[in-house]
VEXPA-743914 format. One record per residue: residue number from 1; residue in three letters; z negated, y negated, x of N, C-alpha, C in turn. Coordinates in Angstrom, 3 decimals, padded with zeros to 6 digits. Layout:
<recs>
REC    i   aa       nc3       nc2       nc1      cac3      cac2      cac1       cc3       cc2       cc1
REC  NUM  ALA         Z         Y         X         Z         Y         X         Z         Y         X
...
</recs>
This chain:
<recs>
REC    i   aa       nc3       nc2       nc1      cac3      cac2      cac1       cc3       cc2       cc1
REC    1  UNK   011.174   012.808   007.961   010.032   012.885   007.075   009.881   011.576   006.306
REC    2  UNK   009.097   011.617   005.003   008.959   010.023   004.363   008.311   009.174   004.841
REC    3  UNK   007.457   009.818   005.663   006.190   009.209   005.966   007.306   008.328   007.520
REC    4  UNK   007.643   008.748   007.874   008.153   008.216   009.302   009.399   007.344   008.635
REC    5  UNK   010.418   007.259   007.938   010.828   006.492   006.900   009.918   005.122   006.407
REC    6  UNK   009.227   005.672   005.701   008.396   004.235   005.294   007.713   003.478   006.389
REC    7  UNK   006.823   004.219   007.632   006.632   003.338   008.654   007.941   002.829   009.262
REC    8  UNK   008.981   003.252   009.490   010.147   002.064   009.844   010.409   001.213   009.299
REC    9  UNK   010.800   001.636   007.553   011.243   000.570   007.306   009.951  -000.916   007.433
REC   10  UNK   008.755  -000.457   006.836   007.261  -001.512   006.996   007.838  -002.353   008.526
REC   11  UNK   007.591  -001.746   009.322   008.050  -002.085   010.995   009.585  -002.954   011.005
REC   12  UNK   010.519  -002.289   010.346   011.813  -003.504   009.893   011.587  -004.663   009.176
REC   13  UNK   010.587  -004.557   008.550   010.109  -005.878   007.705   009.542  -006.638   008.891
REC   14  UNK   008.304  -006.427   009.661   007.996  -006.920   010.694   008.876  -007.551   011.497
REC   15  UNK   010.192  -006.987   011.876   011.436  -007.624   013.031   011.791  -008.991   012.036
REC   16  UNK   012.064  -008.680   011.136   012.607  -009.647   009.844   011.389  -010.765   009.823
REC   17  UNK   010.499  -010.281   010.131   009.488  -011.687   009.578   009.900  -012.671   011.137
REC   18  UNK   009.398  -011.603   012.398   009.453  -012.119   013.225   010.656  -013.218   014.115
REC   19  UNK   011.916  -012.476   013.840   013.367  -013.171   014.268   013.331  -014.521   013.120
REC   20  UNK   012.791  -014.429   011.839   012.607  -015.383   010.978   011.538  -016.655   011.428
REC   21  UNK   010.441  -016.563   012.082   009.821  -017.273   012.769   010.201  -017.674   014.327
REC   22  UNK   011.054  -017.021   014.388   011.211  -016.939   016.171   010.296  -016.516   017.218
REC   23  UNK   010.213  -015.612   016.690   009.003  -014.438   017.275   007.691  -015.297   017.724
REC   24  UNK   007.209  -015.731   018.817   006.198  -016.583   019.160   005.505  -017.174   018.278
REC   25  UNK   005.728  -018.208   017.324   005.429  -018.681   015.928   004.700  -017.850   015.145
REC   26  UNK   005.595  -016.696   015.224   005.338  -015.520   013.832   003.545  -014.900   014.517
REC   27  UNK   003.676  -014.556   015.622   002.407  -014.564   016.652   000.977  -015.349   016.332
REC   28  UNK   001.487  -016.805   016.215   000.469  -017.479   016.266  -000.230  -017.795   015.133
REC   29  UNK   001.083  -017.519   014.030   000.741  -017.958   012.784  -000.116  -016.354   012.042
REC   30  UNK   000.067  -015.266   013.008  -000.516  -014.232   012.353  -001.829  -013.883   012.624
REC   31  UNK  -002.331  -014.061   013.807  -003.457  -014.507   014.739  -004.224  -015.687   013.424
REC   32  UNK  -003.634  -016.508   013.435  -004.420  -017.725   012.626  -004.696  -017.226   011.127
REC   33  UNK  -003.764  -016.566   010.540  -003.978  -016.238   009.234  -005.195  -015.058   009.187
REC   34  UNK  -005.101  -013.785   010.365  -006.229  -012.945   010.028  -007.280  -013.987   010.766
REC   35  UNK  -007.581  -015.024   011.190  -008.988  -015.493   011.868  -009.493  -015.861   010.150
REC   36  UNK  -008.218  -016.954   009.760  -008.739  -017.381   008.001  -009.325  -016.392   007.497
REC   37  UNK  -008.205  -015.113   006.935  -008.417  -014.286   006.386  -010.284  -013.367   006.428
REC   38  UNK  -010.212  -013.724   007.878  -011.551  -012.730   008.077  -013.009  -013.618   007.847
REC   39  UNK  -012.854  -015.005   008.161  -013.834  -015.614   007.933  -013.802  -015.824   006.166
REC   40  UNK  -012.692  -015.576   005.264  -012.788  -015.905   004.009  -013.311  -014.501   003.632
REC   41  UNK  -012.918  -013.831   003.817  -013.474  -011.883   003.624  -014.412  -011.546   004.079
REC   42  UNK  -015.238  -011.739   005.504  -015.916  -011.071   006.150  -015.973  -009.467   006.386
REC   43  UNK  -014.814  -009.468   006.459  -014.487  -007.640   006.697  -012.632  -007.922   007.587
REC   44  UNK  -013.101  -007.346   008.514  -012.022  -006.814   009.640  -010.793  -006.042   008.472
REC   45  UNK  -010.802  -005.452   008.402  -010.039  -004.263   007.360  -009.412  -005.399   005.891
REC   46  UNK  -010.094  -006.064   005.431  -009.512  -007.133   003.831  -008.974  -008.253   004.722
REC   47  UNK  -009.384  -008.448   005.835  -008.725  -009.659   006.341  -007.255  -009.349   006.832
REC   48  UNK  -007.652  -007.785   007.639  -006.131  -007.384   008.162  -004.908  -007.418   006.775
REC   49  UNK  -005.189  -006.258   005.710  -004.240  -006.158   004.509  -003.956  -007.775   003.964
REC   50  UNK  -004.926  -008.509   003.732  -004.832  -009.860   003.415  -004.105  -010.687   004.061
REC   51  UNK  -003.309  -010.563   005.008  -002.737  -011.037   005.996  -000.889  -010.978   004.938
REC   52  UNK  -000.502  -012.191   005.268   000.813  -012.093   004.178   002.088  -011.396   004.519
REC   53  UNK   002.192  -011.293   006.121   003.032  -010.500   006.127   002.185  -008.652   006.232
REC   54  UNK   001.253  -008.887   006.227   001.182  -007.324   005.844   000.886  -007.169   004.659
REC   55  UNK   000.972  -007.976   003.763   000.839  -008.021   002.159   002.622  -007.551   001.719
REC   56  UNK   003.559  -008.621   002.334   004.975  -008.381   002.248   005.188  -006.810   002.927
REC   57  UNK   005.042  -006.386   004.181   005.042  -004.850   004.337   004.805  -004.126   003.618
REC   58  UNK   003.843  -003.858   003.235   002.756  -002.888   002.764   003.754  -002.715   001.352
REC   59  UNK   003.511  -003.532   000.561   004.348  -003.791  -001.225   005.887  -003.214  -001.434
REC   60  UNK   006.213  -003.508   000.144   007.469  -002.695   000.583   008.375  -002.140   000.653
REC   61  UNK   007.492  -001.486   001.873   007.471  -000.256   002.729   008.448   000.962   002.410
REC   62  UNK   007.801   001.077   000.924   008.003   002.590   000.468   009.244   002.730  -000.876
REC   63  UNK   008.585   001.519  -002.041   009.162   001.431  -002.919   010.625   001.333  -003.195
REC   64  UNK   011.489   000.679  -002.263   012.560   000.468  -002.077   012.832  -000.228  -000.272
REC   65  UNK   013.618   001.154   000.072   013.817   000.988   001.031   015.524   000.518   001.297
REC   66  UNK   015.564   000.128   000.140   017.259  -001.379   000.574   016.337  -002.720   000.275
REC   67  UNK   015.022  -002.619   000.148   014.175  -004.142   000.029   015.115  -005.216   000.901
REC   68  UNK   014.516  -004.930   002.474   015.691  -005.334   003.386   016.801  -006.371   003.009
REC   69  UNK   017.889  -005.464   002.273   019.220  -005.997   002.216   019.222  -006.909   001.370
REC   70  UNK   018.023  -006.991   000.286   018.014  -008.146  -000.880   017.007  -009.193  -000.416
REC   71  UNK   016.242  -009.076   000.426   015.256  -010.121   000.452   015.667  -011.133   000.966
REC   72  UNK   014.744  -012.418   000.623   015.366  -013.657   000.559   014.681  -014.283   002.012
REC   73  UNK   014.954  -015.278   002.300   014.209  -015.720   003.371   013.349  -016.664   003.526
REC   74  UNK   012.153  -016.154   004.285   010.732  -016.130   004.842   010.105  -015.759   003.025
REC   75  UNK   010.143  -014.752   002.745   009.933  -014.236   001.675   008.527  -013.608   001.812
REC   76  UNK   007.708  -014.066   002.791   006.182  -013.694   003.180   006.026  -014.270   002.313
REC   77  UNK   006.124  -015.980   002.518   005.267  -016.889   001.845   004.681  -016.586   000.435
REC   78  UNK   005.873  -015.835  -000.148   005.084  -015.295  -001.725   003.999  -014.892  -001.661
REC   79  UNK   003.453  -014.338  -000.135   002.135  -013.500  -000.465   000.404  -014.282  -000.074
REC   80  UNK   001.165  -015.498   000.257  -000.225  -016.092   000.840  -000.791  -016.688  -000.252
</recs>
């Protein structure tokens, strides 16, 4: 289905951010960005999407799913 398609690949972006931080890092630094995020938003929900690697997911996900094979590395940062 597409729908199960695009949540993988979103979720492959995730492995990619994470092996790119060395998993733990990627953790702490995501934790810290939605605490920013939510005290700059005051909404649970704009803080989560606002979050850069779910900004990099999300933009994605769907559009091109060889994103993957071209992206550059720690290619979050574009989104903060």
């Amino acid at each position: 289905m597409k729908h199960d398609t695009v949540l993988l690949n979103h979720e492959k972006i995730h492995l990619k951010q994470q092996l790119e931080l060395l998993i733990l890092p990627f953790y702490i630094w995501y934790v810290l960005e939605f605490v920013f995020r939510f005290i700059q938003h005051k909404n649970w929900h704009v803080a989560y999407i606002n979050i850069s690697f779910e900004k990099e997911a999300y933009l994605n996900e769907g559009g091109d799913l060889h994103y993957l094979n071209e992206r550059r590395f720690w290619r979050f940062l574009k989104y903060l």
